[in-house]
SESE-26942 format. One record per residue (C-alpha): residue in one letter; x, y, z. Coordinates in steps of 0.02 Angstrom, whole numbers, plus 50000, padded with zeros to 5 digits. Example, Ala and Ser with C-alpha at 12.3 -4.5 7.8 and 13.67 -1.06 7.14 Angstrom:
BEGIN
res: a&east: 50615&north: 49775&up: 50390
res: s&east: 50684&north: 49947&up: 50357
# end
This chain:
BEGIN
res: x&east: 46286&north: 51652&up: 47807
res: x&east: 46311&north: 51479&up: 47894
res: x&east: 46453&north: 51448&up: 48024
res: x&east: 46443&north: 51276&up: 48010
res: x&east: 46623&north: 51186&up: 48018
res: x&east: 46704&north: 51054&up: 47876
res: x&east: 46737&north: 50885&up: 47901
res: x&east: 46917&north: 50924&up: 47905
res: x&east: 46908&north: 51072&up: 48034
res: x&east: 46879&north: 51211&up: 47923
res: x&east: 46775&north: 51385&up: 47927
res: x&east: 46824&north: 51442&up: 47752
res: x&east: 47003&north: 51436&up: 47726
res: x&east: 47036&north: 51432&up: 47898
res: x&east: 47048&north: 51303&up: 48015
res: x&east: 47105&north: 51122&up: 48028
res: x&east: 47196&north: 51028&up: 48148
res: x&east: 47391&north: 51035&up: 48129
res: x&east: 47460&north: 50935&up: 48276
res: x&east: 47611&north: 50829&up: 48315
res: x&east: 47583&north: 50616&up: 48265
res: x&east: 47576&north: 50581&up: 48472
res: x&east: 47431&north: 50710&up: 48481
res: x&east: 47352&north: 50626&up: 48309
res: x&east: 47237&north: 50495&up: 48417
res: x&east: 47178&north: 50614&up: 48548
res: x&east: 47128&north: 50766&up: 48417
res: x&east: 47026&north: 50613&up: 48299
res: x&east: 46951&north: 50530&up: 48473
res: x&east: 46884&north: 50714&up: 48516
res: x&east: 46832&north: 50716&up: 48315
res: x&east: 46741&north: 50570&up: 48287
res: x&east: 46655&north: 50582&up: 48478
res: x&east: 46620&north: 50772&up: 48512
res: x&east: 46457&north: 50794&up: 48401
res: x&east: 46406&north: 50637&up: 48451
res: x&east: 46401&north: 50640&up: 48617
res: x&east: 46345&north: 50827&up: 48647
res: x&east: 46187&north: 50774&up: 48544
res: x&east: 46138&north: 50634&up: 48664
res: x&east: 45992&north: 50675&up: 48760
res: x&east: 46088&north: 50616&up: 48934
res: x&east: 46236&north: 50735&up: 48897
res: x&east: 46117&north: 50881&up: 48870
res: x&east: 46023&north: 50880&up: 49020
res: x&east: 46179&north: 50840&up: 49125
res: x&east: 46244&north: 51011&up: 49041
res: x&east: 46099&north: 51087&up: 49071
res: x&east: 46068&north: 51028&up: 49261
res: x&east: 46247&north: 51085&up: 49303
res: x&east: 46210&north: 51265&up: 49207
res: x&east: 46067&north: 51309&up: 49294
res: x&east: 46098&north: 51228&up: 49459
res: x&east: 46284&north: 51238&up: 49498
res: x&east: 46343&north: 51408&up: 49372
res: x&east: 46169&north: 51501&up: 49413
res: x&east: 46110&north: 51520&up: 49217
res: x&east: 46014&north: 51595&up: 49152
res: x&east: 46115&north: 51759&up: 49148
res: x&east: 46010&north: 51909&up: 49184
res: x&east: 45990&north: 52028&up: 49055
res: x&east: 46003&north: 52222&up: 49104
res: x&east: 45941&north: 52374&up: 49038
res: x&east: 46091&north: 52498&up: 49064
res: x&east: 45984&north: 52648&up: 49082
res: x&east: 46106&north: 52795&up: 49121
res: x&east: 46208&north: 52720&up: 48966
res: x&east: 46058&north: 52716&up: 48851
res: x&east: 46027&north: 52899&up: 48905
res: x&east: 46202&north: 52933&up: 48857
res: x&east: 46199&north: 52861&up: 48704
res: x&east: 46021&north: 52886&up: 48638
res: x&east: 45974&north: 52684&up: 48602
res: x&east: 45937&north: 52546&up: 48722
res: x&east: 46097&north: 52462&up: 48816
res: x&east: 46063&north: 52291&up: 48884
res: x&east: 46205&north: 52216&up: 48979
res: x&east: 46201&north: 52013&up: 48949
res: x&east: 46278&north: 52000&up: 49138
res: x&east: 46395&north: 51830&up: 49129
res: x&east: 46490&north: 51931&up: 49253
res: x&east: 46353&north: 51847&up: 49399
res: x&east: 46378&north: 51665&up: 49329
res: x&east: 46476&north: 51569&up: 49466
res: x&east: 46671&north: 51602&up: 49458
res: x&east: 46626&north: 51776&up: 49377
res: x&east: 46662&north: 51736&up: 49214
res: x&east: 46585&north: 51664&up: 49044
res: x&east: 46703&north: 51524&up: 49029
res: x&east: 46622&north: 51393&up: 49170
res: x&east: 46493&north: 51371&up: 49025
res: x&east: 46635&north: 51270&up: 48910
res: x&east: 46718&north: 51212&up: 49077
res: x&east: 46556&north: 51090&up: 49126
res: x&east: 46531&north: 51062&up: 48950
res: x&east: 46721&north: 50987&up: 48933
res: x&east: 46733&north: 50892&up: 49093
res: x&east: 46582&north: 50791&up: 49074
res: x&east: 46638&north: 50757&up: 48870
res: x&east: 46818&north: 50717&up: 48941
res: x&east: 46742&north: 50588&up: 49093
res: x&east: 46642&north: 50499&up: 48944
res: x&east: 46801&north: 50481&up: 48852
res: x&east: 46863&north: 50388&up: 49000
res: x&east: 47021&north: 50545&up: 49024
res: x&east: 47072&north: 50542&up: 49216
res: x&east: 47179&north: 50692&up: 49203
res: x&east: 47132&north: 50886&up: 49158
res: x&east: 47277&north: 51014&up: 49082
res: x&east: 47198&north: 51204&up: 49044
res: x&east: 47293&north: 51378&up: 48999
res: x&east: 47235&north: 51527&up: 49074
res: x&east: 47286&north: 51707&up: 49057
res: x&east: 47155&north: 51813&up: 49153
res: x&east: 47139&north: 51670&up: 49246
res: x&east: 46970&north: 51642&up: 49241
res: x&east: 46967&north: 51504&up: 49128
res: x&east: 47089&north: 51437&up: 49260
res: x&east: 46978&north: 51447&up: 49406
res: x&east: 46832&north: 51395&up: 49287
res: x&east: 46939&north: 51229&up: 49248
res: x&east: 46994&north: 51218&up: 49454
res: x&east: 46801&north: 51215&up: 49467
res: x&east: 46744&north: 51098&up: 49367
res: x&east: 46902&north: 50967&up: 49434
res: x&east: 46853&north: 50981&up: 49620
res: x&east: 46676&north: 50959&up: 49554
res: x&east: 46695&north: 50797&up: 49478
res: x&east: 46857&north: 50729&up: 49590
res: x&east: 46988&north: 50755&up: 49451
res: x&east: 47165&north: 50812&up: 49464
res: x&east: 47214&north: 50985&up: 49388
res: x&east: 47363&north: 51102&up: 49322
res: x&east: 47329&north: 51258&up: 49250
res: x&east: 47487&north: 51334&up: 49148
res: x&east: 47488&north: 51521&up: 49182
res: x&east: 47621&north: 51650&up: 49109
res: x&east: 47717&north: 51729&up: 49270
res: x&east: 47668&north: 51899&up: 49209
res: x&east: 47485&north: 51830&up: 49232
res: x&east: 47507&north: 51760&up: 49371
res: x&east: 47583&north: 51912&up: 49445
res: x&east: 47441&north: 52034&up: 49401
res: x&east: 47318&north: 51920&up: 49451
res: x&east: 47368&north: 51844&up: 49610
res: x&east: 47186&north: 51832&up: 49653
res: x&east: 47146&north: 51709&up: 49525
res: x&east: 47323&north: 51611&up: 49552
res: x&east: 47268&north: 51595&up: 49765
res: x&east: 47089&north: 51532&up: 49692
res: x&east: 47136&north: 51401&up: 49608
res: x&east: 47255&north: 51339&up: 49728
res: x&east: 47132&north: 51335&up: 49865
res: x&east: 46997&north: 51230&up: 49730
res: x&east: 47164&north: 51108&up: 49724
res: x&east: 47225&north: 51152&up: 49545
res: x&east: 47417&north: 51133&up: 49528
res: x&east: 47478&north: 51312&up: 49430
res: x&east: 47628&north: 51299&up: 49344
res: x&east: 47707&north: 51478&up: 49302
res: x&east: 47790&north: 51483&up: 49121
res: x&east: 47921&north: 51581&up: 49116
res: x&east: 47988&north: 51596&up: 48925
res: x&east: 47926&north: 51715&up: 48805
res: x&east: 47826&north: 51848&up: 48846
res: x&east: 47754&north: 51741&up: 48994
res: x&east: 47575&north: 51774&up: 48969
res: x&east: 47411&north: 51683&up: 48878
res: x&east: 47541&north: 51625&up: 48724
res: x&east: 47670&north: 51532&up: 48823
res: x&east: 47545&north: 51450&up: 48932
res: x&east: 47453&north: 51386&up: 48786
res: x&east: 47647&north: 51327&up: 48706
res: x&east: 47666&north: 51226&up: 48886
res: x&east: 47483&north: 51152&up: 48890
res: x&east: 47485&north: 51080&up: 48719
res: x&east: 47680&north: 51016&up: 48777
res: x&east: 47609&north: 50925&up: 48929
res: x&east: 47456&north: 50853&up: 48838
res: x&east: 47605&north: 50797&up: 48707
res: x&east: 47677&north: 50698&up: 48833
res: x&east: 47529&north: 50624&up: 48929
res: x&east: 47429&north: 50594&up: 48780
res: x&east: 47317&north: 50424&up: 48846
res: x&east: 47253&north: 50474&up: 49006
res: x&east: 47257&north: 50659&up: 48977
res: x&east: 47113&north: 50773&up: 48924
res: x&east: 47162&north: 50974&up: 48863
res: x&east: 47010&north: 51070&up: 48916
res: x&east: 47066&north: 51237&up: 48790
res: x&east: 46985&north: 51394&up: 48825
res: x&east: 46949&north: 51501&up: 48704
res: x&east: 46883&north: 51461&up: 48523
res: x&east: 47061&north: 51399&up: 48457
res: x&east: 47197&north: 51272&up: 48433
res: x&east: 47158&north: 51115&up: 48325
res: x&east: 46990&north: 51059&up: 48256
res: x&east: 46868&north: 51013&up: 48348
res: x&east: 46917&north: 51136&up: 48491
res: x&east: 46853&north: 51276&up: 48419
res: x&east: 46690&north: 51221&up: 48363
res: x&east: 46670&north: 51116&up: 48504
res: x&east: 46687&north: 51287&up: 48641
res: x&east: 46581&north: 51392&up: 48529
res: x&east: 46447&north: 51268&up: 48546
res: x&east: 46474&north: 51268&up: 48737
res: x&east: 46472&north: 51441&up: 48749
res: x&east: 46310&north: 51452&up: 48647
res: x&east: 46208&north: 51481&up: 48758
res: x&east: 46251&north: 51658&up: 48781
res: x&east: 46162&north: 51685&up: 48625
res: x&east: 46024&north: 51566&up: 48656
res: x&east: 45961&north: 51660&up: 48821
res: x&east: 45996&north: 51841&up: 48733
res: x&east: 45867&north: 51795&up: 48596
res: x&east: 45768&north: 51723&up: 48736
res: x&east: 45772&north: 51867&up: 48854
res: x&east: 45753&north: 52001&up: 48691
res: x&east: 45597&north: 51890&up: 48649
res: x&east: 45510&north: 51915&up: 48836
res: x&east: 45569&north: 52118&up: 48818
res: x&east: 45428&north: 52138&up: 48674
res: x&east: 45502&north: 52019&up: 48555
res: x&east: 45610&north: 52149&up: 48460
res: x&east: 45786&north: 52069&up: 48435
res: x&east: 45942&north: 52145&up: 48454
res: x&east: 46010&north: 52281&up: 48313
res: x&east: 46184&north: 52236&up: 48393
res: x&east: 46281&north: 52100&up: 48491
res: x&east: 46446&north: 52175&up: 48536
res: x&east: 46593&north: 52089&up: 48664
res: x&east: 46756&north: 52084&up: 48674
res: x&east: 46896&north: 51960&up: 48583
res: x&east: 47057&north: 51881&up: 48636
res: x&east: 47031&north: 51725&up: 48585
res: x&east: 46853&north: 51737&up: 48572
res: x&east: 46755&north: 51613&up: 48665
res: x&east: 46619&north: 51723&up: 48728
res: x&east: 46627&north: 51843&up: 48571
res: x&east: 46576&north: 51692&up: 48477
res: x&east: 46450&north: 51621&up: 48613
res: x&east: 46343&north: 51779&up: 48600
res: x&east: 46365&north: 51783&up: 48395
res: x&east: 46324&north: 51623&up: 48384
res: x&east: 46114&north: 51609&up: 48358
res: x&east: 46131&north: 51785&up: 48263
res: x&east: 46243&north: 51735&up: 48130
res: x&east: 46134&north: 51664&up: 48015
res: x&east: 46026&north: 51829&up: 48035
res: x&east: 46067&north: 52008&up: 47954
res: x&east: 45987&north: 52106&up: 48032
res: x&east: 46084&north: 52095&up: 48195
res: x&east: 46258&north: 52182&up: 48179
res: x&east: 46406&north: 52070&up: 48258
res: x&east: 46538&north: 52175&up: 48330
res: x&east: 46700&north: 52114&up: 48407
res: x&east: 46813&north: 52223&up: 48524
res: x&east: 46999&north: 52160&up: 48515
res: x&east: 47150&north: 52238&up: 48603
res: x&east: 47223&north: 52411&up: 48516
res: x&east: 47331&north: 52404&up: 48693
res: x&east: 47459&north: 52559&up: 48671
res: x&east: 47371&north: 52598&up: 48478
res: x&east: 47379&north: 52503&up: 48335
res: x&east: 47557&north: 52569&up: 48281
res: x&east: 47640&north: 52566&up: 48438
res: x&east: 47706&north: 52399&up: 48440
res: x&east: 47623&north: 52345&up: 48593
res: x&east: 47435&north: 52289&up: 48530
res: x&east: 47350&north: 52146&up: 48525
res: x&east: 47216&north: 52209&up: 48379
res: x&east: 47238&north: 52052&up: 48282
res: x&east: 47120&north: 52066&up: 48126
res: x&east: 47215&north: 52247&up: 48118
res: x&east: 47367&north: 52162&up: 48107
res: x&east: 47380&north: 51994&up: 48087
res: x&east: 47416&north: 51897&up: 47927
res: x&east: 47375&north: 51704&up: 47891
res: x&east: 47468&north: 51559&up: 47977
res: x&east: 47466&north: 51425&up: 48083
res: x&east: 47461&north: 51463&up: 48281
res: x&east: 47423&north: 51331&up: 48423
res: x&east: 47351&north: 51203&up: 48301
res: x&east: 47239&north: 51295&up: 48194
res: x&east: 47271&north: 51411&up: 48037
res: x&east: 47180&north: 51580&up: 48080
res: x&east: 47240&north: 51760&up: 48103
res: x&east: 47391&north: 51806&up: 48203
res: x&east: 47520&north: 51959&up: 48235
res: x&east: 47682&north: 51895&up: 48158
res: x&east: 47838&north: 51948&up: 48091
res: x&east: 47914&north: 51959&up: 47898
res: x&east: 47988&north: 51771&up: 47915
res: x&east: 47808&north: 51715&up: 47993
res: x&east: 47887&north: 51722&up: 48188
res: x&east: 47740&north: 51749&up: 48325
res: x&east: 47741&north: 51938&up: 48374
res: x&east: 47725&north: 51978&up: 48556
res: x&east: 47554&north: 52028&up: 48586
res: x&east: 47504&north: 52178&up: 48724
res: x&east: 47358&north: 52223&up: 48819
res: x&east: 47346&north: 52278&up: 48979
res: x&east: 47184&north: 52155&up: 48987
res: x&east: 47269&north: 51993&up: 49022
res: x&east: 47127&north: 51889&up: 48955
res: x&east: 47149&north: 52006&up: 48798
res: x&east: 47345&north: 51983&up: 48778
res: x&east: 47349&north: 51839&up: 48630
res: x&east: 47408&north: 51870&up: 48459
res: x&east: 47269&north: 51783&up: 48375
res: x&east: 47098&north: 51745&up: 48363
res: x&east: 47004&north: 51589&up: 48333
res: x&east: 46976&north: 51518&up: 48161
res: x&east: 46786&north: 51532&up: 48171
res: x&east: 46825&north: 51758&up: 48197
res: x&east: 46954&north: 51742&up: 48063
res: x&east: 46811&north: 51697&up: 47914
res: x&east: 46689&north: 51801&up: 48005
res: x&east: 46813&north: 51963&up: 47986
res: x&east: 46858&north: 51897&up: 47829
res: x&east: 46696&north: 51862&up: 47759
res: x&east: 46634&north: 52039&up: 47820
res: x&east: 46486&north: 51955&up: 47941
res: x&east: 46576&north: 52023&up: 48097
res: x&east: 46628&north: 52210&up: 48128
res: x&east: 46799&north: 52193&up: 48230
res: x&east: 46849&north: 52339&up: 48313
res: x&east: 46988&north: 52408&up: 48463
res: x&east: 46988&north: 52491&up: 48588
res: x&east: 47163&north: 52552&up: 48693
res: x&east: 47188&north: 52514&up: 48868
res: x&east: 47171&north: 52707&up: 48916
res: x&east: 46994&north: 52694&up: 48822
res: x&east: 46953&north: 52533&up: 48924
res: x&east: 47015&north: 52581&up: 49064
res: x&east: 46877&north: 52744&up: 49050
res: x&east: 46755&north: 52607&up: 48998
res: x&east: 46761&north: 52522&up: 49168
res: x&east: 46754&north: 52684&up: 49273
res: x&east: 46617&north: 52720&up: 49159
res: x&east: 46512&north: 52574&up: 49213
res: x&east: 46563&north: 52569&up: 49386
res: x&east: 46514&north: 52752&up: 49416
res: x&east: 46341&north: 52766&up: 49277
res: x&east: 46264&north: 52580&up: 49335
res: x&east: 46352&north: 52514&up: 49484
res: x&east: 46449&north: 52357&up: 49393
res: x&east: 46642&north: 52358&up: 49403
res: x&east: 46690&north: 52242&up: 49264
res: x&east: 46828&north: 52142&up: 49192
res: x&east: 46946&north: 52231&up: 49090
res: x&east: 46906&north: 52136&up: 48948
res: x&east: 46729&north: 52152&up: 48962
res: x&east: 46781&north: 52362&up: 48970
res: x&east: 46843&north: 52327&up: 48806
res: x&east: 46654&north: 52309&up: 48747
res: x&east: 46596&north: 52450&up: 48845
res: x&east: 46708&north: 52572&up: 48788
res: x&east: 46677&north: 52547&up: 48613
res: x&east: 46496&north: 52622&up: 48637
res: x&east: 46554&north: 52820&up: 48664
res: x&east: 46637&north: 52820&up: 48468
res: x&east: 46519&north: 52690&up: 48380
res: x&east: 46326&north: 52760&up: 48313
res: x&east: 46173&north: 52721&up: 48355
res: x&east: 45988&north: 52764&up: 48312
res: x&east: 45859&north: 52798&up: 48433
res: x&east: 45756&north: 52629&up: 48384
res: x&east: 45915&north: 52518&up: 48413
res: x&east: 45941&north: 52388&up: 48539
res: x&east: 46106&north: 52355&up: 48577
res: x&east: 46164&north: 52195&up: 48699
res: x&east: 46333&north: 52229&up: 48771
res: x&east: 46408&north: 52054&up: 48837
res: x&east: 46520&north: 52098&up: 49014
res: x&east: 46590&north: 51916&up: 49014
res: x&east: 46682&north: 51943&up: 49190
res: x&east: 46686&north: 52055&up: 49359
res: x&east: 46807&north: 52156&up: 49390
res: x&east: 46861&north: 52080&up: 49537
res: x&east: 47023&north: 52017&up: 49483
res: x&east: 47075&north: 52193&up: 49405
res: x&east: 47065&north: 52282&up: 49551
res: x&east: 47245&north: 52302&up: 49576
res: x&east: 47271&north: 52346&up: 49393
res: x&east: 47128&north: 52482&up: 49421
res: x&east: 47207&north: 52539&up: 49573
res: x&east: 47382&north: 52576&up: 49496
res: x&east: 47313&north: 52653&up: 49337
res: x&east: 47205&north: 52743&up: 49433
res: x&east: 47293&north: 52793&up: 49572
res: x&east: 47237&north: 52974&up: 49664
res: x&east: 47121&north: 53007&up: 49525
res: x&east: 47029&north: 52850&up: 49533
res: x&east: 46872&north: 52957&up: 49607
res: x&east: 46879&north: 53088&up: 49475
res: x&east: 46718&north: 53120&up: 49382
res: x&east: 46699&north: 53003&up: 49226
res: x&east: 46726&north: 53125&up: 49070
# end
């Protein structure tokens, strides 16, 4: 199947661009200009300088051999946990920044809940000399303080948000309020694969090239391709940048890894395709948790990166259409899943990349497979979440 987009914004039925009349310019500048300019030759290799010379792509890809052992296939980890800021999303952040600077914006707005996306925005800003405020839920910002005291020192301003549930959701509400009221000078650099056309085309072309160097690096390792791309979801930025080249082939089986949090009938989950319905979140109609009069359900995960109640459009028609496998995983299991990799191959990751790796111990595999496990972020940030969960037993043997 294709994954190409409508004119109006649309992967199947879902899609679009459903924004207030102030916002109506802005969205159809981005619209008419996005393909446009990310085609021109001069764009590209500006991208593509700032990729490989300021983030450090390409990515190394690495044969997980204890893992393979353990589960009788080959593991390669695609390792956007080295890129600089640890993290996937400086790929869409350079991409953005330069498209916003040709659009003449002289002001940058971003949501973050992990806060990586944050820092990755922070980044880019002190690259370029632009001013910066990252909305962050307090909850967020509490749990990762790191992230919070990084951007600060890169000069981004972080405004806490303090209604709702104060994480990922409510920053996104505040972003898209700001950006309401500073609509002319003002550019929304969104992070994950949502909100209105062309946003989440427009990041999954960005983020691309996660897919680009796995078929790359696959090639040079005897030019078998993957069997399986798996990663994590929130959102879905780098679940989509590593499905991206392989969706039009298969053979390769597409599996995303959302949020089961405390289980799927807990109450506290984030598992959206599990338990979302249709409707119209942050710009965009796509998949989200909701109630019986169509109210936003809180979402839960104890991955903050994780804790949205949707998922892009673009993941909506893949679930829907059947081309992507979605899956979840609980915190307890992720939680395992990081220990796992920090203890079996030395890489403490994110706890939404643990999401991905924890899927592997109930999922099968045959002996000829080749599986590419995406760990979109380092742990660093979740070390005091690992800490607390962990506690005494956090040198216990990995079961």
């Amino acid at each position: 199947m294709k994954l190409e987009v409508s004119d109006k914004g649309y992967f199947g039925e879902f899609g679009g661009a459903y924004v207030p009349e102030m916002l109506y310019p802005n969205v159809r500048e981005l619209q008419l200009q996005y393909r446009e300019v990310m085609s021109e030759p001069g764009f590209q290799a500006e991208v593509e300088g700032l990729l490989r010379d300021f983030a450090g792509r390409p990515t190394p890809m690495f044969e997980a051999k204890t893992l393979s052992r353990m589960y009788g296939c080959e593991i390669l980890l695609k390792r956007e946990d080295l890129v600089h800021t640890g993290a996937h999303k400086i790929n869409n952040t350079i991409g953005q920044i330069l498209l916003a600077r040709r659009l003449g914006k002289a002001r940058i707005i971003a949501e973050t809940g992990a806060g990586q996306h944050g820092v990755a925005t922070a980044t880019v800003c002190a690259l370029m000399g632009m001013p910066c405020v990252v909305y962050m839920g307090e909850v967020d910002m509490k749990r990762q303080a790191l992230n919070v005291a990084r951007m600060r020192l890169l000069g981004a301003e972080v405004r806490g948000v303090s209604s709702g549930s104060k994480t990922l959701k409510d920053a996104t509400n505040e972003a898209m309020r700001d950006w309401i009221a500073n609509p002319h000078d003002t550019h929304y650099i969104i992070g994950s694969v949502v909100g209105p056309h062309p946003f989440p085309d427009m990041v999954a072309r960005f983020q691309s090239v996660i897919s680009k160097e796995i078929k790359e690096q696959c090639a040079a390792r005897g030019s078998r391709q993957p069997t399986h791309v798996i990663a994590c979801v929130g959102g879905g930025s780098n679940a989509m940048g590593a499905f991206f080249h392989f969706i039009e082939d298969p053979r390769v089986q597409l599996v995303g890894v959302e949020a089961a949090g405390c289980g799927l009938t807990s109450g506290r989950s984030a598992a959206t395709t599990a338990l979302g319905h249709p409707g119209i979140l942050h710009g965009s109609k796509t998949l989200f948790m909701q109630s019986e009069d169509g109210q936003v359900e809180e979402a839960h995960s104890i991955s903050a990166g994780l804790d949205y109640p949707g998922i892009g459009p673009q993941h909506a028609h893949l679930h829907v259409s059947g081309r992507v496998t979605y899956a979840s995983v609980t915190d307890e299991e992720a939680l395992n899943g990081a220990k796992l990799l920090a203890r079996r191959e030395g890489i403490i990751p994110a706890l939404e990349s643990a999401h991905a790796v924890a899927y592997l111990k109930g999922a099968k595999f045959k002996k000829e497979d080749r599986v590419v496990v995406v760990v979109s972020g380092r742990g660093d940030k979740d070390m005091a979440t690992y800490l607390e969960a962990f506690g005494e037993k956090i040198s216990d043997d990995v079961q």
